[in-house]
C-alpha positions in Angstrom: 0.0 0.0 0.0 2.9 2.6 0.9 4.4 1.5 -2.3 1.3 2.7 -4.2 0.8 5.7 -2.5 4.5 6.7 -3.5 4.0 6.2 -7.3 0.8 7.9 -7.0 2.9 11.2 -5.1 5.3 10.7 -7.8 2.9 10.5 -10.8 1.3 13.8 -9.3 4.2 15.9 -9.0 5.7 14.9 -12.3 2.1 15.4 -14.2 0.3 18.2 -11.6 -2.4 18.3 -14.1 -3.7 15.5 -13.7 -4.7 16.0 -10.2 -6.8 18.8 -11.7 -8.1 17.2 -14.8 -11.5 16.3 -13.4 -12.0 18.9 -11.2 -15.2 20.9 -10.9 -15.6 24.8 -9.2 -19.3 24.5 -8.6 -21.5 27.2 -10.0 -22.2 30.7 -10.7 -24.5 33.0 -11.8 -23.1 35.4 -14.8 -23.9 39.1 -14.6 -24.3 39.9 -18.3 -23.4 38.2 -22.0 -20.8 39.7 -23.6 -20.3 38.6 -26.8 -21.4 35.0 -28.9 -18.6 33.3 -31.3 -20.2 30.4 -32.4 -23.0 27.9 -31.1 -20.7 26.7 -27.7 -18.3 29.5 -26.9 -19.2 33.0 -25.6 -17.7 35.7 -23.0 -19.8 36.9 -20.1 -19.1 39.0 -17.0 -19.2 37.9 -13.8 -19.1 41.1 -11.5 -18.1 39.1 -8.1 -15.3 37.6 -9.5 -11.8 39.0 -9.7 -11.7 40.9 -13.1 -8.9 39.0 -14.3 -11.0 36.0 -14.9 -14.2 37.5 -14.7 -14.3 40.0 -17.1 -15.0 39.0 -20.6 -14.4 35.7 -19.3 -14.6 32.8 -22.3 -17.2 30.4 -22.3 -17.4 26.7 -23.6 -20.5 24.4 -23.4 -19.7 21.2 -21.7 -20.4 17.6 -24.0 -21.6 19.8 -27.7 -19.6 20.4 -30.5 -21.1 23.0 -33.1 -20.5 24.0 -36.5 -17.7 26.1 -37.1 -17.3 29.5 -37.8 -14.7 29.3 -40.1 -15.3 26.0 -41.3 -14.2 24.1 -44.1 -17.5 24.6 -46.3 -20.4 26.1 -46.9 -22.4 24.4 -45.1 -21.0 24.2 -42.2 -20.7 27.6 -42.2 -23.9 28.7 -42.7 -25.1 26.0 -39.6 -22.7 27.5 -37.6 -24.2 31.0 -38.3 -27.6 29.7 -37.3 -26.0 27.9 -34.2 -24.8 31.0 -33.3 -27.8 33.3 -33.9 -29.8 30.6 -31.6 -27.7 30.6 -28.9 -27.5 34.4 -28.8 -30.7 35.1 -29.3 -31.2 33.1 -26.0 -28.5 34.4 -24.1 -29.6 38.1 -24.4 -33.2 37.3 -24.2 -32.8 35.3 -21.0 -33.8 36.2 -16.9 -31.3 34.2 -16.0 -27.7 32.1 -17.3 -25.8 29.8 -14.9 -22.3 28.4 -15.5 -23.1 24.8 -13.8 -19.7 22.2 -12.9 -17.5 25.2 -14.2 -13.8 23.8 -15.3 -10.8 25.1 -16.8 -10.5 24.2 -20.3 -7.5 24.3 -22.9 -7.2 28.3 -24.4 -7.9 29.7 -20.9 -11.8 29.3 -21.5 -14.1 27.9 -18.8 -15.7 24.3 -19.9 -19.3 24.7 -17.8 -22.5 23.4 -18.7 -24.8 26.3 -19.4 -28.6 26.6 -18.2 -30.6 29.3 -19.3 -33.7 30.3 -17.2 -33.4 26.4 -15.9 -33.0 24.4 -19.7 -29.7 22.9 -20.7 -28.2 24.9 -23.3 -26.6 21.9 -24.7 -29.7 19.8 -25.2 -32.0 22.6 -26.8 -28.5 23.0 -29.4 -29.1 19.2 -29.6 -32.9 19.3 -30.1 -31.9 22.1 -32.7 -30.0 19.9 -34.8 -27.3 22.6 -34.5 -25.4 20.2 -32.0 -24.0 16.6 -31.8 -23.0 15.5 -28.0 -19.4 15.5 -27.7 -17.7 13.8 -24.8 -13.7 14.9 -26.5 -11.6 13.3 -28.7 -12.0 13.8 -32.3 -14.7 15.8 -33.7 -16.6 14.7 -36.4 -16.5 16.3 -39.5 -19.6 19.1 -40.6 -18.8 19.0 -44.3 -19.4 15.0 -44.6 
């Protein structure tokens, strides 16, 4: 058992993020919606947060993948448009959007599943057909 419990020190300093890989920072409340890139990613304020990370702070939904922006054709492009338009139009016409088992993602953005006024932001993306759920790894293509 002690033997174990060394490796397992070991691994962790050597590979730190691991320890951190899964973990989640509960929830929060944002104070206003920023800006809308595509379908998943967005920056919001969060006014009782240190403005270093809480200001214009980038967004990702948790377990989607959308349509890119810049995608590789046409149509891809023009679902990712209405991807986005969808998600903004909810974002901005909303009471309320939470940031729900908030992590730190690759780029600096925060991976969180989003609810708006209670739904999932992922599954009404999904319903949409603007969304396929994504759990990482390789991304299927759009332009298939």
């Amino acid at each position: 058992m002690a033997r174990v419990l060394f490796y397992l020190v070991v691994l962790l300093s050597v590979f730190p993020s691991l320890s951190l890989a899964q973990a989640t920072f509960g929830s929060v409340v944002i104070s206003r919606v920023v800006s809308v890139y595509d379908g998943d990613t967005f920056r919001v304020d969060i006014d009782h947060w240190p403005a270093l990370v809480g200001q214009s702070a980038p967004i990702r939904v948790k377990q989607v993948d959308t349509p890119e922006i810049r995608g590789k054709c046409a149509s891809e492009k023009a679902l990712a448009q209405r991807a986005k338009l969808f998600t903004q139009a909810l974002l901005l016409n909303s009471q309320q959007v939470e940031l729900r088992n908030i992590e730190r993602g690759k780029y600096f953005r925060i991976l969180a599943d989003v609810y708006i006024d209670g739904q999932s932001l992922a599954s009404q993306l999904i319903a949409n057909n603007l969304a396929r759920p994504y759990q990482g790894g390789k991304r299927r293509g759009w332009c298939e």
